[in-house]
C-alpha atoms as one frame of an Amber mdcrd trajectory, in Angstrom:
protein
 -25.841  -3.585  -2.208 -26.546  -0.376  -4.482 -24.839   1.706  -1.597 -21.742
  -0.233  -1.566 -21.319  -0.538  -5.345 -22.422   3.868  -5.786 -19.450   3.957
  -2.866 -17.115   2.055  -4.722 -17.410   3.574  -8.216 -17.047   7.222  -6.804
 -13.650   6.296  -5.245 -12.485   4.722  -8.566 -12.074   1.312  -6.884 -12.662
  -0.596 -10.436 -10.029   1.545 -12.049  -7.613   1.002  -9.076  -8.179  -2.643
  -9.173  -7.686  -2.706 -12.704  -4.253  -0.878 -12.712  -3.249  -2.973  -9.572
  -3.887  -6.166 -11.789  -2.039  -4.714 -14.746   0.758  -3.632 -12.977   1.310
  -7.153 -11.250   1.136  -9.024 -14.631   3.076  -6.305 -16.296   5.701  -7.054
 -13.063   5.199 -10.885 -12.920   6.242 -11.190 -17.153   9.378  -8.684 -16.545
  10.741 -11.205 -13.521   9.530 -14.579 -15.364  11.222 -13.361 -18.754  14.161
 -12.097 -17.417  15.420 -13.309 -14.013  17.679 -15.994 -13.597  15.950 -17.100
 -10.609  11.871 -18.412 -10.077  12.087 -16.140  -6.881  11.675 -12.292  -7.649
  14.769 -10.137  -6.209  14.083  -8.343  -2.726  14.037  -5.368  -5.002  11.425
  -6.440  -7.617   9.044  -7.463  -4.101   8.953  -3.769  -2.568   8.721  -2.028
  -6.037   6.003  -4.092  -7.050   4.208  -3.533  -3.441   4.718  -0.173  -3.635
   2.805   0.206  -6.985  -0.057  -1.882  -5.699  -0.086   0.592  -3.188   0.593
   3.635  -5.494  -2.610   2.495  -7.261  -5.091   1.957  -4.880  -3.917   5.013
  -2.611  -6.744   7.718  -4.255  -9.655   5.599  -3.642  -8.949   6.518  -0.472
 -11.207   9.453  -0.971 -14.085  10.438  -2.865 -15.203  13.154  -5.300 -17.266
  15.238  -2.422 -15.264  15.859   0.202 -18.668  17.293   2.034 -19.598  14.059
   1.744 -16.555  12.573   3.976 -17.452  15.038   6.652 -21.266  14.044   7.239
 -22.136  12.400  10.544 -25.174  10.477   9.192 -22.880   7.768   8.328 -20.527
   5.335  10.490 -16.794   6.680   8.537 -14.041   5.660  10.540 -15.569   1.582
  10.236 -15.727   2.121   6.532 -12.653   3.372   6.270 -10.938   1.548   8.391
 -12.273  -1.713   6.557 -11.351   0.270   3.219  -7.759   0.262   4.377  -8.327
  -4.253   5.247  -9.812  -4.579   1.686  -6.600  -2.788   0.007  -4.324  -4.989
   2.287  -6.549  -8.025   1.134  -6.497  -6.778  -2.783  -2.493  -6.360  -2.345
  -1.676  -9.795  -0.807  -4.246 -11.987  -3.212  -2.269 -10.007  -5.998   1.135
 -10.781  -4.876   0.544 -14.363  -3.563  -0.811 -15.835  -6.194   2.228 -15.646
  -7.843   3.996 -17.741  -5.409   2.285 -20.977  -7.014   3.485 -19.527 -10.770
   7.035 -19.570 -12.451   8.010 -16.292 -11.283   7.567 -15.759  -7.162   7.135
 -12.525  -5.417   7.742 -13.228  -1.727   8.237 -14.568   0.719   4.620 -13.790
   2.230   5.452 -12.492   5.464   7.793  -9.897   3.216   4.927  -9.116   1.131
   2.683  -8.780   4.236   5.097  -6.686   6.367   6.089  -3.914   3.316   2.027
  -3.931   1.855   0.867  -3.412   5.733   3.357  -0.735   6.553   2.972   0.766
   3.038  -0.895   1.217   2.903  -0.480   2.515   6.496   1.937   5.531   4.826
  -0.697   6.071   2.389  -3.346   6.406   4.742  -1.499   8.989   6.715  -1.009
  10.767   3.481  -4.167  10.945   2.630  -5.337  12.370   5.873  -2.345  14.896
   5.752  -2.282  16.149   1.820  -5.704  14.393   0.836  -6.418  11.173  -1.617
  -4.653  12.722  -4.589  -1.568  12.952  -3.233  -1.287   9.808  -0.662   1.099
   7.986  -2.503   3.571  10.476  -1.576   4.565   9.369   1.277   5.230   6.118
   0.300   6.849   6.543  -2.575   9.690   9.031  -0.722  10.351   6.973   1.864
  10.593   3.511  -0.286  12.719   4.770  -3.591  15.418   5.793  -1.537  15.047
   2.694   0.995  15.288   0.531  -2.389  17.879   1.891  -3.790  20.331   2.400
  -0.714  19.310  -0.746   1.170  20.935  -0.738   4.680  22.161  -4.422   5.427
  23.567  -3.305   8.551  22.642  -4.245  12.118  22.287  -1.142  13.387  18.652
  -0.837  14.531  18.584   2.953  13.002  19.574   2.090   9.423  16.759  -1.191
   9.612  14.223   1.406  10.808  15.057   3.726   8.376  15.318   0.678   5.593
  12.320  -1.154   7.078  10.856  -1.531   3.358  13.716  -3.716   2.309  15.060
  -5.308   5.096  14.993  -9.401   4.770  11.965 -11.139   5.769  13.187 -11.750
   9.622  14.231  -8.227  10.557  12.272  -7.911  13.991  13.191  -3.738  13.648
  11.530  -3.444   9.986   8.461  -5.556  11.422   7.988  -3.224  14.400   8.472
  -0.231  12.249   6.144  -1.291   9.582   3.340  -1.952  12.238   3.577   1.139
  13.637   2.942   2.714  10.606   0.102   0.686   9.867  -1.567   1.643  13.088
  -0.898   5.412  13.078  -1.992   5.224   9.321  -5.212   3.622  10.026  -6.075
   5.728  12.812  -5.482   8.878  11.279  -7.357   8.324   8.396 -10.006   6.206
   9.888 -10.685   9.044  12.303  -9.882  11.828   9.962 -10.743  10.719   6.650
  -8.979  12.251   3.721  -7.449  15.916   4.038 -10.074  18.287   2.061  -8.765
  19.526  -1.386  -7.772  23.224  -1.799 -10.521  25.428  -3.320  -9.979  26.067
  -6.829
């Protein structure tokens, strides 16, 4: 039990989970004071998952990066179930509000863009390291959020796959692939080192 809670206070996990639960209620007050609607706007949904995601993205590596390299432990299981947690952190944080007076969903939305994001993530951070994981999912989703494609060409959906509605089989396949090349790299990887200073 020592090892796991030493583990999760050098990847920042309390601070993450903090700023994850700050941004949802900071999100959840915004939609309940303002919208005209209970249900959050498509919008509102992916921003807020991508900020979830945005937060938890540099616990995705530690302070020693020696210490990522070292074969006496199992990484790619820890890691991998790292990733699971931050999907399981993400969902309990967005669902919950379905059952209060301003909704974020529908779930398999939620599930889709928070799957497909996290995957992005991980492939950042095994490509420009922890610090800078949240790249890649923030360039990818702004522009997909603020151009939405409502097309049926299967490019644009692809391309859009963030905030495509709920049933778009395209934006489901998409986001799953990401997941799984995310995971993999980084669960076989592991965080990109940082440059020497």
């Amino acid at each position: 039990m020592r090892f796991l809670v030493l583990h999760l206070r050098s990847r920042r996990v309390p601070v993450a989970l903090a700023t994850a639960a700050g941004v949802t209620v900071l999100m959840w007050t915004v939609v309940a004071a303002f919208a005209e609607s209970r249900d959050a706007d498509l919008t509102m949904v992916v921003l807020l998952v991508l900020l979830l995601v945005s937060a938890l993205a540099p616990t995705f590596g530690g302070a020693d990066d020696a210490l990522e390299r070292t074969s006496s432990l199992r990484w790619p299981p820890r890691r991998a179930a790292h990733l699971l947690a931050g999907l399981a952190v993400i969902l309990a944080l967005v669902l919950v509000t379905l059952v209060t007076a301003a909704r974020f969903g529908p779930a398999v939305l939620v599930l889709r863009d928070a799957a497909g994001l996290l995957g992005l993530a991980a492939l950042g951070a095994a490509v420009l390291g922890a610090g800078r994981s949240w790249f890649l999912p923030l360039s990818w989703t702004l522009p997909a959020a603020l151009f939405p494609f409502g097309g049926t060409a299967v490019a644009g959906q692809v391309l859009t796959w963030q905030s495509q509605p709920h049933d778009s089989r395209a934006a489901a396949v998409t986001a799953a692939v990401v997941a799984v090349v995310g995971l993999g790299a980084y669960a076989l990887r592991g965080p990109a080192p940082r440059a020497a200073a």
